[in-house]
C-alpha positions in Angstrom: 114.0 121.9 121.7 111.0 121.2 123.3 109.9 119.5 120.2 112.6 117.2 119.5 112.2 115.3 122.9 109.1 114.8 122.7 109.8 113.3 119.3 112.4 111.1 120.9 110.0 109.9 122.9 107.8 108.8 120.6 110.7 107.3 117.9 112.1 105.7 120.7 109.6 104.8 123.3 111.5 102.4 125.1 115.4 104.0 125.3 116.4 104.4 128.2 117.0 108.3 129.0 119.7 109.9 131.3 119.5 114.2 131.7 123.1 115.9 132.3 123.2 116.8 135.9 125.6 120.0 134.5 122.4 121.0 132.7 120.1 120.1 135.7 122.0 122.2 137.9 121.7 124.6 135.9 118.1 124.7 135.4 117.8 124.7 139.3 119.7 127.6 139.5 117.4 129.5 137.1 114.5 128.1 139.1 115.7 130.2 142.5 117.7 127.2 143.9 121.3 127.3 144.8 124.0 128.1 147.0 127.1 126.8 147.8 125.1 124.0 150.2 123.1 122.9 147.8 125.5 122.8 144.7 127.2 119.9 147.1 124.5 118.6 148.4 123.5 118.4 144.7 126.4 116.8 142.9 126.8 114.2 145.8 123.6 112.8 144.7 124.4 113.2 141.2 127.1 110.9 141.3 126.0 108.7 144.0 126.4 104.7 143.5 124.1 103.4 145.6 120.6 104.3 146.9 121.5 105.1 150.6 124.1 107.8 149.7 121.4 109.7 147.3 118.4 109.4 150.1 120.8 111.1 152.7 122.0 114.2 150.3 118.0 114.4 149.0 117.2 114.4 152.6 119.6 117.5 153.5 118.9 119.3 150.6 115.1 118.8 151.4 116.0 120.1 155.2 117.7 123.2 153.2 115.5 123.6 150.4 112.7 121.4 150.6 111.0 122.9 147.2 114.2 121.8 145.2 113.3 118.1 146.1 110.1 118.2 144.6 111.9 119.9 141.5 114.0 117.1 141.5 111.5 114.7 141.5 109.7 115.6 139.0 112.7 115.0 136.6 111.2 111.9 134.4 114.7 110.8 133.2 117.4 109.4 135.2 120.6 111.8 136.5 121.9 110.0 139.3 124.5 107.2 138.9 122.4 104.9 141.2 119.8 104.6 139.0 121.8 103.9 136.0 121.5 100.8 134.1 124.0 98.8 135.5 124.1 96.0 132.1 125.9 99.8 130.4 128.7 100.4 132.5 128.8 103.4 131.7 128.7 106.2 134.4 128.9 109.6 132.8 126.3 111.8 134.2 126.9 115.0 131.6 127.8 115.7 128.2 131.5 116.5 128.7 132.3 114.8 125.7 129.9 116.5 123.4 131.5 119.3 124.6 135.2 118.3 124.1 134.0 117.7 120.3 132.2 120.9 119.7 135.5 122.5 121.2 137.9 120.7 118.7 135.5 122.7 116.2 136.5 125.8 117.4 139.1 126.5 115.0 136.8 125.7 111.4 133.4 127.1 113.0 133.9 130.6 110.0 134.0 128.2 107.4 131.6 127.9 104.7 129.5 124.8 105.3 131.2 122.2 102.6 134.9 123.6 104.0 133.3 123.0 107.6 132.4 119.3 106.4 135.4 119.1 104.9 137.7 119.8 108.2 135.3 117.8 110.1 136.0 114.8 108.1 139.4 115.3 108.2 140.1 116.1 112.2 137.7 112.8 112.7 139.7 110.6 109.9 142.7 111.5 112.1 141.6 110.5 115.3 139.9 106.8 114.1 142.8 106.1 112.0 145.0 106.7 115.2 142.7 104.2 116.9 142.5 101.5 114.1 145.9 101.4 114.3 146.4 100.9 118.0 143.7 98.0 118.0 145.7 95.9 115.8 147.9 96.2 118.0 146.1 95.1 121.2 145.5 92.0 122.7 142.0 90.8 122.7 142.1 90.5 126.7 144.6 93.2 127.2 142.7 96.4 129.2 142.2 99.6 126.9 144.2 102.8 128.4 141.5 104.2 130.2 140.7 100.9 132.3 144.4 100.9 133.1 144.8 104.0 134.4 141.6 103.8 136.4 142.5 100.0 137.8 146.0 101.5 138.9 144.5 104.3 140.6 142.2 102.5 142.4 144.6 99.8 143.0 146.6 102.4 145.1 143.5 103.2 147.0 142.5 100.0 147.9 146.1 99.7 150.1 143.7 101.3 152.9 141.0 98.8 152.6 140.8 95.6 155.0 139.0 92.7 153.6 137.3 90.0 155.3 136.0 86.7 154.2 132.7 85.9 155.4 132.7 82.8 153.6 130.7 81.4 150.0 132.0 83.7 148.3 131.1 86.8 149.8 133.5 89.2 151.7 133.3 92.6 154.2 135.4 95.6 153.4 136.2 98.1 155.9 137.1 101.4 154.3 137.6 103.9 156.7 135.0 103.3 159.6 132.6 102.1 156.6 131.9 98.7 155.5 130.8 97.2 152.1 129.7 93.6 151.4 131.6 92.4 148.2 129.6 89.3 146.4 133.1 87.9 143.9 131.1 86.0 141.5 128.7 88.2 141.3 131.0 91.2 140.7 128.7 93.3 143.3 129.7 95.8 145.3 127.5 97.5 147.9 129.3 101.0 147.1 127.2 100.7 143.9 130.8 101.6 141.7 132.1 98.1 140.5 128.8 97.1 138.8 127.8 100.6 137.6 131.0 101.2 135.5 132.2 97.9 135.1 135.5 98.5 136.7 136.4 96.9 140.3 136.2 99.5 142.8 138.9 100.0 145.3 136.6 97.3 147.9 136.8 94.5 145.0 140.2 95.3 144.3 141.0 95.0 148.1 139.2 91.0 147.9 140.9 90.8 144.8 144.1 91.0 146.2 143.2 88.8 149.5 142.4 86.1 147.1 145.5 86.4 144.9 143.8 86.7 142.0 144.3 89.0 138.8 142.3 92.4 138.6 142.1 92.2 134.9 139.9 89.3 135.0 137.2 91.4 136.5 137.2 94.1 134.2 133.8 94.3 132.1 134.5 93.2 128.7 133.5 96.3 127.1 137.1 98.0 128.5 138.8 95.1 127.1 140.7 94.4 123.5 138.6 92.8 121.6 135.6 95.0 122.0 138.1 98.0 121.2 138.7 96.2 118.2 135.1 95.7 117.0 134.6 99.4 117.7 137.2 100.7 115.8 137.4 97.9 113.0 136.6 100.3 110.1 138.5 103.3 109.8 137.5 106.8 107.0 139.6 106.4 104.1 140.9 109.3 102.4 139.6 111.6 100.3 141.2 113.6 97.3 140.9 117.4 96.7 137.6 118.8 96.2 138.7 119.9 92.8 138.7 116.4 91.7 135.6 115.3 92.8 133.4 114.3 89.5 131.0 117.0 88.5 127.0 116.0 88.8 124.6 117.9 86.4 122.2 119.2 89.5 121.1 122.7 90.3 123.3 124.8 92.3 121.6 125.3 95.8 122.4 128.8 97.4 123.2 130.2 100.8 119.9 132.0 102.3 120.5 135.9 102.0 121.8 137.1 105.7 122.8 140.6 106.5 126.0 140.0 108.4 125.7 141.7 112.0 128.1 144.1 113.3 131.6 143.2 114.7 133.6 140.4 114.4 131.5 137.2 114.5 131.5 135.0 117.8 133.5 132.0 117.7 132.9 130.7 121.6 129.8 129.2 122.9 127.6 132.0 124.5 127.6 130.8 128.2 124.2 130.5 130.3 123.2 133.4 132.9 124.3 131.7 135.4 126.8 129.6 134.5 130.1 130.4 135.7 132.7 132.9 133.9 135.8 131.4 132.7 138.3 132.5 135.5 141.9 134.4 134.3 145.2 132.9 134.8 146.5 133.2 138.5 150.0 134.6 137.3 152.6 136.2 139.9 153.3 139.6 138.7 156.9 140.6 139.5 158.3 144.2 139.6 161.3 144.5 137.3 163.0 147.4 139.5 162.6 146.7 142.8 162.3 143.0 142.2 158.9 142.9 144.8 155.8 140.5 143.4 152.5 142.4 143.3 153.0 145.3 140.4 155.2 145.9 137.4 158.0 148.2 136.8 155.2 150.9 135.3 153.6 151.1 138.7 156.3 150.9 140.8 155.9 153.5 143.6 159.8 153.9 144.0 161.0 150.9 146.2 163.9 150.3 147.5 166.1 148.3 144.6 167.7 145.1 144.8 171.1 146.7 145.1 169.7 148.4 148.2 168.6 145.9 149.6 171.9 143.6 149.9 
């Protein structure tokens, strides 16, 4: 692994890098560093929006653990939304949705590796032809879901805002006993949120709102119709059955020879160390005799019945 990023480096010298803070906790827990203190601590500066709430949570972790800072620190790529490139909009700190794919796997992972292709193909021709489909449908300037459902959220949050207007354009927020200057025209926020995701925050909205104007004018382009439609203006087309693909006069390439282990073969992801186990259902269990919650009717010391009870 080791390998391949420093190749990345050297293919792409200039890209700009992010690290998943999931996968940066982690490491700090192998390293000796955690707690319940400092997995807060931690994630509050993960997904801080602005330098002065990072400095603070470094600052406490450093009074808690003061080696983890210098671990930190040492961390070459960015993992802190503050630091993000704002001209991305783009927030996401970990690799959730890397995860959501490999899950969706799950179900073809025994497969040979053509029949694996082959399900792959399919389960992704599914998914893009949904979404071609709905962006012929949508209105260049119309919001995509996900910028809906995040404007209307924060658009019921921003009912507890109080906006000022400190004149040329630029306003004062009070949220809570915390203010934030708002620059309009410059769609800046000092929260850090509105111009890291490109999204108004519930402060913008608030100004928004105090000037009568329309959220949706706000909203980056990139959550927007038209750039839906450019990303999902091609679409896989279908294939037929394998059996009628044409035949090609090459040599037949073989599987390497594996001895196949013991036992049934793993389907889930082996989980880190120390990452955490996946927790069981919380499920009520109820006694079918005496009617009590806490055991079953094979386990039932003798209670009184329900009949005995009325």
């Amino acid at each position: 692994m080791q390998g391949v990023e420093s190749a990345l480096y050297d293919v792409f010298p200039k890209a700009v890098r992010r690290v998943c803070a999931q996968h940066l906790y982690t490491n700090c827990r192998q390293a000796g560093y955690s707690g319940t203190a400092f997995h807060d601590l931690f994630w509050v500066a993960a997904d801080a929006y602005n330098p002065y709430v990072f400095n603070k949570a470094m600052e406490k972790i450093g009074k808690l653990i003061p080696e983890a800072v210098g671990y930190l620190d040492k961390v070459p790529e960015q993992w802190s939304r503050h630091k993000f490139d704002v001209g991305v909009t783009c927030d996401h700190n970990t690799t959730n949705f890397v995860e959501s794919f490999n899950a969706c796997t799950k179900p073809f992972r025994d497969l040979p590796v053509l029949s694996l292709l082959e399900e792959i193909r399919s389960w992704c021709m599914t998914k893009i032809g949904a979404r071609f489909d709905k962006a012929v449908d949508i209105g260049p300037d119309q919001l995509t879901p996900y910028a809906t459902k995040e404007l209307e959220e924060r658009s019921a949050d921003s009912r507890f805002c109080y906006a000022t207007n400190a004149g040329g354009g630029e306003f004062e927020v009070l949220d809570g006993h915390v203010k934030f200057p708002i620059r309009l025209a410059a769609r800046v926020c000092g929260c850090g949120k509105w111009q890291g995701c490109g999204i108004p925050c519930k402060h913008a909205i608030r100004v928004i709102y105090h000037q009568r104007l329309n959220p949706t004018d706000f909203v980056s382009p990139y959550f927007k119709g038209a750039a839906y439609k450019l990303t999902y203006s091609e679409h896989i087309h279908p294939m037929p059955d394998s059996t009628q693909w044409p035949t090609f006069e090459l040599p037949r390439i073989l599987p390497p020879l594996m001895r196949r282990a013991a036992g049934r073969p793993a389907k889930q992801r082996r989980r880190g160390a120390h990452e955490k186990k996946r927790g069981k259902r919380n499920t009520t269990v109820k006694c079918g005799k005496c009617k009590q919650i806490g055991h079953n009717s094979r386990t039932c010391k003798g209670g009184s019945t329900a009949k005995q009870r009325k």
